[in-house]
CHARMM-style PDB file with segment names, atoms N, HN, CA, C and O in Angstrom:
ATOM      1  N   UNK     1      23.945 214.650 101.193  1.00  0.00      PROA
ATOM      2  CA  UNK     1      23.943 213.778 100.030  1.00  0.00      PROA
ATOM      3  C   UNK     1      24.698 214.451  98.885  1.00  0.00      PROA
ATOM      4  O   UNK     1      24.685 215.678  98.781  1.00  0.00      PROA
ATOM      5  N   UNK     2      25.398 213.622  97.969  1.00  0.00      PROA
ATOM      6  HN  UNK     2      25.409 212.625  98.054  1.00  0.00      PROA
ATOM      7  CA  UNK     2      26.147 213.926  97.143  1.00  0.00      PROA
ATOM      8  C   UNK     2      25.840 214.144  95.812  1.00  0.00      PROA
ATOM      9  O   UNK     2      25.660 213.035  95.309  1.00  0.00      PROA
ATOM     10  N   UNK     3      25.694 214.996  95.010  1.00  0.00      PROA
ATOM     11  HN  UNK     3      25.841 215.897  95.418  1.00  0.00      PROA
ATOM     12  CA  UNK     3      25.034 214.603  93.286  1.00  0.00      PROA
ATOM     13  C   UNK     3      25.760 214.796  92.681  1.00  0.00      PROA
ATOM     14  O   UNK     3      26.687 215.591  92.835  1.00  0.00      PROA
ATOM     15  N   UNK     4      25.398 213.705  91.306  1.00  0.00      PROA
ATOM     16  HN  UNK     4      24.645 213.059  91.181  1.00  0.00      PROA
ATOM     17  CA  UNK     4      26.230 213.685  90.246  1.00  0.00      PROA
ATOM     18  C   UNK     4      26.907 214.762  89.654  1.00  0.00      PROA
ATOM     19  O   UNK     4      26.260 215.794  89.833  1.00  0.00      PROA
ATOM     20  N   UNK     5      28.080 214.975  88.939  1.00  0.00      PROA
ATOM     21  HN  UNK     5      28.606 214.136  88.794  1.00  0.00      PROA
ATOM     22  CA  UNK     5      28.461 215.836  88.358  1.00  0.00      PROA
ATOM     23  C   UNK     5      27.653 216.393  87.061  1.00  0.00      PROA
ATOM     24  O   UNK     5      26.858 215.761  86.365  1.00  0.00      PROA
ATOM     25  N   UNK     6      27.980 217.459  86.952  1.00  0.00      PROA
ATOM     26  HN  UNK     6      28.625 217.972  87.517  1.00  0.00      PROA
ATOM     27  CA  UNK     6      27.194 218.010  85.801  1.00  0.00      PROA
ATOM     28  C   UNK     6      28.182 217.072  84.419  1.00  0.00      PROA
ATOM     29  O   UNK     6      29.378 216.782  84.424  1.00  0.00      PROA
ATOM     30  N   UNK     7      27.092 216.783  83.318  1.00  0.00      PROA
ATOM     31  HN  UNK     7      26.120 217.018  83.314  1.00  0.00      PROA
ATOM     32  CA  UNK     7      28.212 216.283  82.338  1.00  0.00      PROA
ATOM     33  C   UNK     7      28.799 217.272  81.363  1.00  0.00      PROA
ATOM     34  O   UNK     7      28.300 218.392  81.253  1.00  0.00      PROA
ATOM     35  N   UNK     8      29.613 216.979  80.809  1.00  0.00      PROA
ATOM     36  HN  UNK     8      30.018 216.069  80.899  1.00  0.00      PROA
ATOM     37  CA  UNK     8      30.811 217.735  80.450  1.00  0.00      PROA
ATOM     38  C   UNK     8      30.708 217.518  78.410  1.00  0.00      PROA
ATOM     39  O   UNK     8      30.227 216.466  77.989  1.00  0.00      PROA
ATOM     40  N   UNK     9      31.089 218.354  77.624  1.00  0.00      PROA
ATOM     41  HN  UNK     9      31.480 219.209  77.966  1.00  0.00      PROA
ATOM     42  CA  UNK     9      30.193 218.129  75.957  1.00  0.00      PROA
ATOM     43  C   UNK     9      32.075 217.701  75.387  1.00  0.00      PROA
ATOM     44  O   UNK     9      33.005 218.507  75.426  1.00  0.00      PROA
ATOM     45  N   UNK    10      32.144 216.526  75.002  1.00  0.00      PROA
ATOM     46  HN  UNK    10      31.389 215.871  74.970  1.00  0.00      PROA
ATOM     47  CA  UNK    10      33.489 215.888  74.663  1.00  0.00      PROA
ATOM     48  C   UNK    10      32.883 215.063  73.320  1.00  0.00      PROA
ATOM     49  O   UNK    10      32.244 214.010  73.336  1.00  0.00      PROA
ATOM     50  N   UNK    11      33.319 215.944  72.051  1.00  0.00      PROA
ATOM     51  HN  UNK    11      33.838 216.799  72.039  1.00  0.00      PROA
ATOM     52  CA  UNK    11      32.747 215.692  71.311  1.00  0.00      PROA
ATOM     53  C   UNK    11      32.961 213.927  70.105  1.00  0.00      PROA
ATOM     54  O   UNK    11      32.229 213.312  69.329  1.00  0.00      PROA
ATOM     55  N   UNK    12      34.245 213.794  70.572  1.00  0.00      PROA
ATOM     56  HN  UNK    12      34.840 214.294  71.202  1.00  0.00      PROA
ATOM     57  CA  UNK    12      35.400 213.126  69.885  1.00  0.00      PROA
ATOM     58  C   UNK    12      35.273 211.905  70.485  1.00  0.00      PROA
ATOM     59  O   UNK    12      35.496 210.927  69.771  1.00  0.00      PROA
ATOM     60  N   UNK    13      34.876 211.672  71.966  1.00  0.00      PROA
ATOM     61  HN  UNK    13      34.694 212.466  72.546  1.00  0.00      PROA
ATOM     62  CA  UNK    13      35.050 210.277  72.855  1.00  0.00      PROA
ATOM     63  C   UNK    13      33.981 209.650  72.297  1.00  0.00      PROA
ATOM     64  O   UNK    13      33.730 208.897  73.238  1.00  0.00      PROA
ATOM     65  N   UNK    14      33.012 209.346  71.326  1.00  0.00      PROA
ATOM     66  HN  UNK    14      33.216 209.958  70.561  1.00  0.00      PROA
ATOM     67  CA  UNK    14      32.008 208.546  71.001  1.00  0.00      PROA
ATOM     68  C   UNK    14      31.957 208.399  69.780  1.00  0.00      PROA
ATOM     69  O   UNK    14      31.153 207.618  69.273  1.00  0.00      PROA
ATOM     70  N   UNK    15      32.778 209.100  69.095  1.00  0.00      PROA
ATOM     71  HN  UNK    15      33.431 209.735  69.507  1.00  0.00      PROA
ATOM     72  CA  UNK    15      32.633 209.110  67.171  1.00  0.00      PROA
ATOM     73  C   UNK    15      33.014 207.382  66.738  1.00  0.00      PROA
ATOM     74  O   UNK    15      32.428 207.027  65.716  1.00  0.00      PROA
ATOM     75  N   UNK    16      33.694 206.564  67.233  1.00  0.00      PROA
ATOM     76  HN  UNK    16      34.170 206.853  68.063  1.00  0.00      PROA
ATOM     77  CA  UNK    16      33.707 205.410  67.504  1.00  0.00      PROA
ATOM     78  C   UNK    16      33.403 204.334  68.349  1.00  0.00      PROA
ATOM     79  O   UNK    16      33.642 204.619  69.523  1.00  0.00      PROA
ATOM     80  N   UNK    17      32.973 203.221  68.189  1.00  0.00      PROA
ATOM     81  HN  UNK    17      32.779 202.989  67.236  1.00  0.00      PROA
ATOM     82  CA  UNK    17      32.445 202.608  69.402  1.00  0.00      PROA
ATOM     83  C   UNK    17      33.768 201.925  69.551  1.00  0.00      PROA
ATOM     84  O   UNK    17      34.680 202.014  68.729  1.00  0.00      PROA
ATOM     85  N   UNK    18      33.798 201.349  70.478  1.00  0.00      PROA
ATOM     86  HN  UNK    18      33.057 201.276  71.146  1.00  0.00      PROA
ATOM     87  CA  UNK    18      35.035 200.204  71.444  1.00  0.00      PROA
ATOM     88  C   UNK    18      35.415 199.249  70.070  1.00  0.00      PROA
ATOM     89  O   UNK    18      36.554 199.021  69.662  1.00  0.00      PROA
ATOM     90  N   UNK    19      34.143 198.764  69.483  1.00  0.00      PROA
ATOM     91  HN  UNK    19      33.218 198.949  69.814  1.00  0.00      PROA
ATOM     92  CA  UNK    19      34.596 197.389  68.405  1.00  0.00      PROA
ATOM     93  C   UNK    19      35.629 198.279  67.004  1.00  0.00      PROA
ATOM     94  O   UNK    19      36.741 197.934  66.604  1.00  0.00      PROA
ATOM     95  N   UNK    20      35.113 199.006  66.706  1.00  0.00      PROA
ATOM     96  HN  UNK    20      34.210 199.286  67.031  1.00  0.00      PROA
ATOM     97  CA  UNK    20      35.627 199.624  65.820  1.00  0.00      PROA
ATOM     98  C   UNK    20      37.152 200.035  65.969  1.00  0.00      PROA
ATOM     99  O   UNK    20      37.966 199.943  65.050  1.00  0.00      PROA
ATOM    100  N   UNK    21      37.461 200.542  67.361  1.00  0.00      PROA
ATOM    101  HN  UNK    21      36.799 200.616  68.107  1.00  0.00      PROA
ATOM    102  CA  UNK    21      39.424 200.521  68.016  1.00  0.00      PROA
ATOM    103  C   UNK    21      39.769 199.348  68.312  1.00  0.00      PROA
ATOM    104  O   UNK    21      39.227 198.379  68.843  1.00  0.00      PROA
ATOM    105  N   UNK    22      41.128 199.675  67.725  1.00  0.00      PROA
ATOM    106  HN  UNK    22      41.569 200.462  67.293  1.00  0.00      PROA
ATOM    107  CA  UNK    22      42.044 198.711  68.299  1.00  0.00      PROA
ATOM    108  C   UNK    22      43.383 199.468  68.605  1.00  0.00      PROA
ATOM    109  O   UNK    22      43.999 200.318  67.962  1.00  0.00      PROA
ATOM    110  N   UNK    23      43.601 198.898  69.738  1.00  0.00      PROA
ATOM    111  HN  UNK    23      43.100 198.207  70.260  1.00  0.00      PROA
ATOM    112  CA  UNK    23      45.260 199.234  70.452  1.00  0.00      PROA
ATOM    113  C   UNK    23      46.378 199.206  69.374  1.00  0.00      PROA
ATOM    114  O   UNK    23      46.556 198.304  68.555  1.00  0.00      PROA
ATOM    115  N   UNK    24      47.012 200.209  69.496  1.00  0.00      PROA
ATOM    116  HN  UNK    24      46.868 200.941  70.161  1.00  0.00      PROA
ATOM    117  CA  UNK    24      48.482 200.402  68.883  1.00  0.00      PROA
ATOM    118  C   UNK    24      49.350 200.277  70.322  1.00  0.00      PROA
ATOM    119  O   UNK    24      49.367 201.252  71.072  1.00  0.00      PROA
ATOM    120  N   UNK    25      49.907 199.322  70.598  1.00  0.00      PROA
ATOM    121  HN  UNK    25      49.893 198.529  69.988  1.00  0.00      PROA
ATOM    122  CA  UNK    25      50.891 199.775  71.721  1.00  0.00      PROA
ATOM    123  C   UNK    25      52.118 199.504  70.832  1.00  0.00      PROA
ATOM    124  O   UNK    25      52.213 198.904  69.761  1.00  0.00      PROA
ATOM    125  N   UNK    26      53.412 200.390  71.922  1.00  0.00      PROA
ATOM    126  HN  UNK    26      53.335 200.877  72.792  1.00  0.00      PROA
ATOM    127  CA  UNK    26      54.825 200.095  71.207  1.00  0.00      PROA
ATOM    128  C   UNK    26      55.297 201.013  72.090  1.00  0.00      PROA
ATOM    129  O   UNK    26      54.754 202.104  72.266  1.00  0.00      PROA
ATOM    130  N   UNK    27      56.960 200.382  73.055  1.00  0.00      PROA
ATOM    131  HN  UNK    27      57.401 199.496  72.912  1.00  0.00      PROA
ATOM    132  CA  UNK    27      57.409 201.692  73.429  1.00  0.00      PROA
ATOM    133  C   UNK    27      58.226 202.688  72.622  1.00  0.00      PROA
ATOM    134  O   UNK    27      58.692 202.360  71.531  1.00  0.00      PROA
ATOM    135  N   UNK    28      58.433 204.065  73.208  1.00  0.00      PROA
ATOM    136  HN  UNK    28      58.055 204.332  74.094  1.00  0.00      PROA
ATOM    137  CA  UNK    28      59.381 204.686  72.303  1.00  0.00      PROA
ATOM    138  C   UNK    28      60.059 205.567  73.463  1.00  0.00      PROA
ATOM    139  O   UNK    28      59.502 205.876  74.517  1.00  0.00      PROA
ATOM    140  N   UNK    29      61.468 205.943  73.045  1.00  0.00      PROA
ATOM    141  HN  UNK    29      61.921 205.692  72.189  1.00  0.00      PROA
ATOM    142  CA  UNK    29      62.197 206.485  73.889  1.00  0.00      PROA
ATOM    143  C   UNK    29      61.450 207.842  75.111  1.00  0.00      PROA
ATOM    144  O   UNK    29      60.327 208.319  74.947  1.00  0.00      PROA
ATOM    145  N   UNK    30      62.094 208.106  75.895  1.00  0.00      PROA
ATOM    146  HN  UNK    30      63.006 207.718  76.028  1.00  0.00      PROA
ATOM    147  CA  UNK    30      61.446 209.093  77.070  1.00  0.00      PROA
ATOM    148  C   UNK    30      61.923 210.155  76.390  1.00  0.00      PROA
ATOM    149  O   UNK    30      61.132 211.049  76.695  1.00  0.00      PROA
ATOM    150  N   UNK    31      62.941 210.735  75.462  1.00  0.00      PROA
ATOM    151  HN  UNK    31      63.582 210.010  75.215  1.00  0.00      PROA
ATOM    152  CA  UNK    31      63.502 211.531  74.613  1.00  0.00      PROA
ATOM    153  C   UNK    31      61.936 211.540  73.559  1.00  0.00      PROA
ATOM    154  O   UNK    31      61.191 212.455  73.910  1.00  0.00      PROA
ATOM    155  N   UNK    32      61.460 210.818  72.561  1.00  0.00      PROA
ATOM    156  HN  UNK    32      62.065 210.075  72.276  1.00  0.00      PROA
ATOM    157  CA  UNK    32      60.936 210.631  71.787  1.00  0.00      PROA
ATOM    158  C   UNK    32      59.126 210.752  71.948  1.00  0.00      PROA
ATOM    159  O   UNK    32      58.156 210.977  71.224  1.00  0.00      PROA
ATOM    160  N   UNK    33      59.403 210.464  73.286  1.00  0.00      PROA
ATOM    161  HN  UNK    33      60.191 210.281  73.874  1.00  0.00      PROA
ATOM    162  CA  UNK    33      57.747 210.953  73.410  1.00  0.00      PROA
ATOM    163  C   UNK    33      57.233 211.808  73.894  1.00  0.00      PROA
ATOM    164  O   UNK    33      56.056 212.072  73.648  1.00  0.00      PROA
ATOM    165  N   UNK    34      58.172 212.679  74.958  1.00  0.00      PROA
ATOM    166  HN  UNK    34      59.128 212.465  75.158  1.00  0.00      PROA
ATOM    167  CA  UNK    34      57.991 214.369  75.212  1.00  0.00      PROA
ATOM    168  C   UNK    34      58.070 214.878  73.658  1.00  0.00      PROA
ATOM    169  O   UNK    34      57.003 215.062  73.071  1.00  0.00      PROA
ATOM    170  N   UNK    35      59.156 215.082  73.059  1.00  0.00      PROA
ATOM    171  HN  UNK    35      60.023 214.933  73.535  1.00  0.00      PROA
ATOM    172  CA  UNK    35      59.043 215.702  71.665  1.00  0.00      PROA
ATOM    173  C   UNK    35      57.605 215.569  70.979  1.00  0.00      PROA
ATOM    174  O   UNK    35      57.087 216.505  70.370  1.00  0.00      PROA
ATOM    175  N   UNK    36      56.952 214.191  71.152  1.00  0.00      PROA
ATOM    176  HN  UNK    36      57.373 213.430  71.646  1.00  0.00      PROA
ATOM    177  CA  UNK    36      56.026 214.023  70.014  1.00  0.00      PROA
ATOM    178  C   UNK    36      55.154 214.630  70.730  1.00  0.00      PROA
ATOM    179  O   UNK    36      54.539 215.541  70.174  1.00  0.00      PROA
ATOM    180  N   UNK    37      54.786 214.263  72.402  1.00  0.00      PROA
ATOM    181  HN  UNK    37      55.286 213.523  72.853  1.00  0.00      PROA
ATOM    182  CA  UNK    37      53.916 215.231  72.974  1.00  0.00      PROA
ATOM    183  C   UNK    37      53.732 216.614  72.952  1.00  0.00      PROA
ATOM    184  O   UNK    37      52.737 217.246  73.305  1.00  0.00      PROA
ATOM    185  N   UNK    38      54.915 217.067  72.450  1.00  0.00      PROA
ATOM    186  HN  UNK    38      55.724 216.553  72.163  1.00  0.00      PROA
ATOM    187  CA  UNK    38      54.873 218.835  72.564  1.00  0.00      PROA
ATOM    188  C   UNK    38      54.708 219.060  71.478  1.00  0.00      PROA
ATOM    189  O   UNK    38      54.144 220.135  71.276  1.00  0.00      PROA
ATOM    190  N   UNK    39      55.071 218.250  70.265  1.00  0.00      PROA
ATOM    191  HN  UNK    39      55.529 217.376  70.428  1.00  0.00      PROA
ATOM    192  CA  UNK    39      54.677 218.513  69.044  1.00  0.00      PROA
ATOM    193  C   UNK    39      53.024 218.695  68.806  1.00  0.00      PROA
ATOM    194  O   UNK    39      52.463 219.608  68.200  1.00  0.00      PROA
ATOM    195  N   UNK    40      52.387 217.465  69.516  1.00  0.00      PROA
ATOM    196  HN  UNK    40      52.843 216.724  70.009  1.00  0.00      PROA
ATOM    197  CA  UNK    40      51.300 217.670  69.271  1.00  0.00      PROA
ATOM    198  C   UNK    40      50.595 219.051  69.968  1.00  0.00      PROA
ATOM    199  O   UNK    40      49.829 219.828  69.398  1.00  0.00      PROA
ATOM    200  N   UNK    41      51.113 219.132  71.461  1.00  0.00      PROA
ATOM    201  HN  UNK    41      51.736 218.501  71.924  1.00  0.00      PROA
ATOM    202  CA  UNK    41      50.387 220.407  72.295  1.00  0.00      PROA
ATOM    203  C   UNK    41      50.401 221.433  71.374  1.00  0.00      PROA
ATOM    204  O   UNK    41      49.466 222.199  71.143  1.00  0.00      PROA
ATOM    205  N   UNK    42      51.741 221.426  70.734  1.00  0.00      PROA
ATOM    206  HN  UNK    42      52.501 220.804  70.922  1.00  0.00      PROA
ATOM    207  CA  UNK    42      52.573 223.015  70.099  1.00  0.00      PROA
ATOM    208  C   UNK    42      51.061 223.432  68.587  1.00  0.00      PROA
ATOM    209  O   UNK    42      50.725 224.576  68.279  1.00  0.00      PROA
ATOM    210  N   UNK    43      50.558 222.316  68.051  1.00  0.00      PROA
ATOM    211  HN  UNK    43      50.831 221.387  68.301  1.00  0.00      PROA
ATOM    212  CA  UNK    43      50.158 222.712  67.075  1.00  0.00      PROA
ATOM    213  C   UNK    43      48.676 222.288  67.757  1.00  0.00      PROA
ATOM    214  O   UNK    43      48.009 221.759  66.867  1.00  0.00      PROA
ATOM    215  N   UNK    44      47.959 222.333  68.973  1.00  0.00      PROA
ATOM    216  HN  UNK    44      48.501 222.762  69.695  1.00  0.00      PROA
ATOM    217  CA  UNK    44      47.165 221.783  69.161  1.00  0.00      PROA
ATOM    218  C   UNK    44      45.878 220.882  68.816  1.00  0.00      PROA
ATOM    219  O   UNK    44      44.701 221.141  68.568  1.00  0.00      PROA
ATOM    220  N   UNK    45      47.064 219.051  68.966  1.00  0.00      PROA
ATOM    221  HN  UNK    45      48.021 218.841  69.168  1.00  0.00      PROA
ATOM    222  CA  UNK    45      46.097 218.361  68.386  1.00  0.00      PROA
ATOM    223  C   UNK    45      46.730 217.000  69.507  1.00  0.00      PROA
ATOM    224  O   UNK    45      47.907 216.770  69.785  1.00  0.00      PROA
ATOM    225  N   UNK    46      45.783 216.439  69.868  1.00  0.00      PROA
ATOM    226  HN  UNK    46      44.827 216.626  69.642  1.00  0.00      PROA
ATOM    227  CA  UNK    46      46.359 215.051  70.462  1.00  0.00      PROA
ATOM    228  C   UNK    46      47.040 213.984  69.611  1.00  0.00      PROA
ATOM    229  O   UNK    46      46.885 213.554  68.468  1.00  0.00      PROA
ATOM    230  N   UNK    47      47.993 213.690  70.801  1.00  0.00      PROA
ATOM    231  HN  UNK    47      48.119 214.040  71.730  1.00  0.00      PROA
ATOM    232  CA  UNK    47      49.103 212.658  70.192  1.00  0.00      PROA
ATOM    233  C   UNK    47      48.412 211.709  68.549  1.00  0.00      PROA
ATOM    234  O   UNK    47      48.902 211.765  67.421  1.00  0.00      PROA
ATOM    235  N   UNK    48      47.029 210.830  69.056  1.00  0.00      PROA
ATOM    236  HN  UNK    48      46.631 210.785  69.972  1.00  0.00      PROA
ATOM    237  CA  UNK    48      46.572 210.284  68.409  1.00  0.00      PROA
ATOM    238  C   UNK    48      46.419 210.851  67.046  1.00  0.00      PROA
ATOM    239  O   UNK    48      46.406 210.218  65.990  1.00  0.00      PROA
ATOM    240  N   UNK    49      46.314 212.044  67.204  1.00  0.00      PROA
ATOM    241  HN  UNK    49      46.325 212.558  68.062  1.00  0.00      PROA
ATOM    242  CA  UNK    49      45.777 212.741  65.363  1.00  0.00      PROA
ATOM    243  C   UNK    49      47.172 213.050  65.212  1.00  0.00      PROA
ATOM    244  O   UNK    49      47.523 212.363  64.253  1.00  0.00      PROA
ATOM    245  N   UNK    50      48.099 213.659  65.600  1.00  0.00      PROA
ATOM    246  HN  UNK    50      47.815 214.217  66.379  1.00  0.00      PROA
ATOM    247  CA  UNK    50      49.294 213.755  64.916  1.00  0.00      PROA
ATOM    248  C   UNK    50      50.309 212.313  64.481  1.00  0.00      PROA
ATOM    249  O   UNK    50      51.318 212.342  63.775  1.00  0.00      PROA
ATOM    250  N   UNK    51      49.760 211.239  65.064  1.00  0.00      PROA
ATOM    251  HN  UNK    51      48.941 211.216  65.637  1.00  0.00      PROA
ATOM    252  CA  UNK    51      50.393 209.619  64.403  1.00  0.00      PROA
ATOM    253  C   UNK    51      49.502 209.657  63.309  1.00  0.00      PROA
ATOM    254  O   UNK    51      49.926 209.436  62.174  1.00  0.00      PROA
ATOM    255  N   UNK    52      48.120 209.953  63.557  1.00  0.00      PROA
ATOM    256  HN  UNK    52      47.775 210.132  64.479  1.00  0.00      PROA
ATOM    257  CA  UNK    52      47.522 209.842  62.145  1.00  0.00      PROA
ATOM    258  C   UNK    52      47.734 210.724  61.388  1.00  0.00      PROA
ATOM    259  O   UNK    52      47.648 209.946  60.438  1.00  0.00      PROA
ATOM    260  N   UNK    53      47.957 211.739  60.871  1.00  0.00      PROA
ATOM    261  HN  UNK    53      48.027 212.371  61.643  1.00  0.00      PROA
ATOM    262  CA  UNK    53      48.897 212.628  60.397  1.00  0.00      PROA
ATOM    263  C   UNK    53      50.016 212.204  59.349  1.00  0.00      PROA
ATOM    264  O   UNK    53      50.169 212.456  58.154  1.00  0.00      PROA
ATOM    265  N   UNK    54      50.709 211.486  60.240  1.00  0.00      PROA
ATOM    266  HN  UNK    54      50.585 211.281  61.211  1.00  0.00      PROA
ATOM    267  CA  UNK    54      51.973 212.028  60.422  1.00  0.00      PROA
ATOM    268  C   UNK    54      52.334 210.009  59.485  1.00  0.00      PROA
ATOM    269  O   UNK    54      53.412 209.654  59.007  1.00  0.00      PROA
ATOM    270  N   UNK    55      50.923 209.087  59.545  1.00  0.00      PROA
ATOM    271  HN  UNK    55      50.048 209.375  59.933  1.00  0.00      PROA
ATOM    272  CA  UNK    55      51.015 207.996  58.402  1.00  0.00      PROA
ATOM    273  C   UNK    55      50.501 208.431  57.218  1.00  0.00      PROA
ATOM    274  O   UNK    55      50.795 207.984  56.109  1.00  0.00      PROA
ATOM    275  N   UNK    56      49.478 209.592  57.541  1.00  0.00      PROA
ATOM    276  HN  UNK    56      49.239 209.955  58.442  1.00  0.00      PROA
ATOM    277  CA  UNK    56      49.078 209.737  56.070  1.00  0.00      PROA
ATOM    278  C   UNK    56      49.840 210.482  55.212  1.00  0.00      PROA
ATOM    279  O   UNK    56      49.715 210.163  54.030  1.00  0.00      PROA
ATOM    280  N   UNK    57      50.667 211.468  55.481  1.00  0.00      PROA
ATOM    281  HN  UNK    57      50.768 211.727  56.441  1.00  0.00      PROA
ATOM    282  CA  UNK    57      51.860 211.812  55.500  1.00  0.00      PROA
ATOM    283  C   UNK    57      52.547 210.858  55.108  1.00  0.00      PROA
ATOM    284  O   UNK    57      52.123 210.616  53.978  1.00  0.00      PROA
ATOM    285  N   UNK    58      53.152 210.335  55.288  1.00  0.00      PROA
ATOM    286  HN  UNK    58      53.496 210.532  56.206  1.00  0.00      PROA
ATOM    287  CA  UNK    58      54.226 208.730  54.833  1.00  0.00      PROA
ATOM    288  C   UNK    58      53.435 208.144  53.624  1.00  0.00      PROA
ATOM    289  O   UNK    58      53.958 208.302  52.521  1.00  0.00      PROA
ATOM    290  N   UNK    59      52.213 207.472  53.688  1.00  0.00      PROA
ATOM    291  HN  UNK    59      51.788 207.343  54.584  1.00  0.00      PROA
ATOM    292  CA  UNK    59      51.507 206.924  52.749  1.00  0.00      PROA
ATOM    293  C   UNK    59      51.660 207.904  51.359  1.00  0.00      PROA
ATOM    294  O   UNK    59      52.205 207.494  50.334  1.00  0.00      PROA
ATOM    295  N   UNK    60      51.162 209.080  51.487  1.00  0.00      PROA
ATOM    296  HN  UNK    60      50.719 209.412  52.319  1.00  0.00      PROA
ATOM    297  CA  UNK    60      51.123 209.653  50.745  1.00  0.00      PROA
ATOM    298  C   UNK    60      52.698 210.182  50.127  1.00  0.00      PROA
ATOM    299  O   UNK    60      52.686 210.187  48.896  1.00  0.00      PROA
ATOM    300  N   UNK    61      53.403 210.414  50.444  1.00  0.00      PROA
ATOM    301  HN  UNK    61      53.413 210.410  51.444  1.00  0.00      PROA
ATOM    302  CA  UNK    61      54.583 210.334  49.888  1.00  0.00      PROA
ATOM    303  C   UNK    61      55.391 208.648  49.332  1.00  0.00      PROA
ATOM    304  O   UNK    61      56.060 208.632  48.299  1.00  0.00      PROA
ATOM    305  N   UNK    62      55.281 207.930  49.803  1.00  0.00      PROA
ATOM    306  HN  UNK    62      54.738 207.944  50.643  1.00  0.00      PROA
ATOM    307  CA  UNK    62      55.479 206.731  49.955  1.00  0.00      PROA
ATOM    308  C   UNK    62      54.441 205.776  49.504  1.00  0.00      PROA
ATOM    309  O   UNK    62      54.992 205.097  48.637  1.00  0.00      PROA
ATOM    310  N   UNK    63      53.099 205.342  49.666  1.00  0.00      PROA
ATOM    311  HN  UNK    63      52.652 205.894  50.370  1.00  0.00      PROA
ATOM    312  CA  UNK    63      52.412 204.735  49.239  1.00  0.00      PROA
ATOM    313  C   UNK    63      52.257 203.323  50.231  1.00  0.00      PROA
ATOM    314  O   UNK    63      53.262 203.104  50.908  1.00  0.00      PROA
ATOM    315  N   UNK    64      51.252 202.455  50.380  1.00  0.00      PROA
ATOM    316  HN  UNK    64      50.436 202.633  49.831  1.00  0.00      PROA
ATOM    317  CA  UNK    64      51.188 202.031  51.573  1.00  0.00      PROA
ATOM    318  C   UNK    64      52.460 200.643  51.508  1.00  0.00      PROA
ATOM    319  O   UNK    64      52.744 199.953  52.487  1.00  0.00      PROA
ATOM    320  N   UNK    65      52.955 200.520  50.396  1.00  0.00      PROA
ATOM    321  HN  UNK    65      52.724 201.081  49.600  1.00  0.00      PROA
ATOM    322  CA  UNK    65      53.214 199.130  50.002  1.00  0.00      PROA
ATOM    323  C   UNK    65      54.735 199.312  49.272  1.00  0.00      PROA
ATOM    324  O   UNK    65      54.694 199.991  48.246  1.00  0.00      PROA
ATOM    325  N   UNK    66      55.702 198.941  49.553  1.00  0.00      PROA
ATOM    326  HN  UNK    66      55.735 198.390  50.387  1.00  0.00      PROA
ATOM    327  CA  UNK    66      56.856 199.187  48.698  1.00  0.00      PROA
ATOM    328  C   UNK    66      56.611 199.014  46.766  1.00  0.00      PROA
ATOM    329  O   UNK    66      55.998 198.293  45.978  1.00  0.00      PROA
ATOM    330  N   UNK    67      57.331 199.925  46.753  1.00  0.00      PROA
ATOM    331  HN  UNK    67      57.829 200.511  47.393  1.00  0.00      PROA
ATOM    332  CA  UNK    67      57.046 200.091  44.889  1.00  0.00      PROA
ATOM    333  C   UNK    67      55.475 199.963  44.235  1.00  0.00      PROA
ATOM    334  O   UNK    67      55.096 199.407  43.204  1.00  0.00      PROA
ATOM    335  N   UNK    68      54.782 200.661  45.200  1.00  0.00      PROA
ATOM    336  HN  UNK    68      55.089 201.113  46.038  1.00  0.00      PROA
ATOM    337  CA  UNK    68      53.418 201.601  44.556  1.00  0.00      PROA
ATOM    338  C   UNK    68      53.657 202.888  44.114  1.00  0.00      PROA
ATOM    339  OT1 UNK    68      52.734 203.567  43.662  1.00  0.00      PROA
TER     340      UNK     68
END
């Protein structure tokens, strides 16, 4: 007989429930998404936090809205 795996402590997969996400899809070049992937590995953070990053970043220089 087979038993369950031991569970595993992933601290980040529950800080939101399902209703609260929503999908960003969009493609981007095969050039463009190794880069962003290694960008993120290089400073270790997943893709997801370095887009978030990387708007608040923009916002904040920029502001969310033209001529704020």
């Amino acid at each position: 007989m087979v038993s369950a795996p031991t569970p595993t402590f992933t601290p980040d997969n529950l800080s939101k429930s399902p209703e609260e996400l929503k999908d960003l899809n969009f493609k981007v070049s095969p050039d463009l998404h190794r880069d962003f992937k290694l960008t993120a590995t290089a400073w270790g953070m997943s893709m997801k936090e370095l887009l978030e990053a990387a708007y608040k970043g923009w916002v904040e220089k920029h502001g969310k809205f033209p001529g704020e």
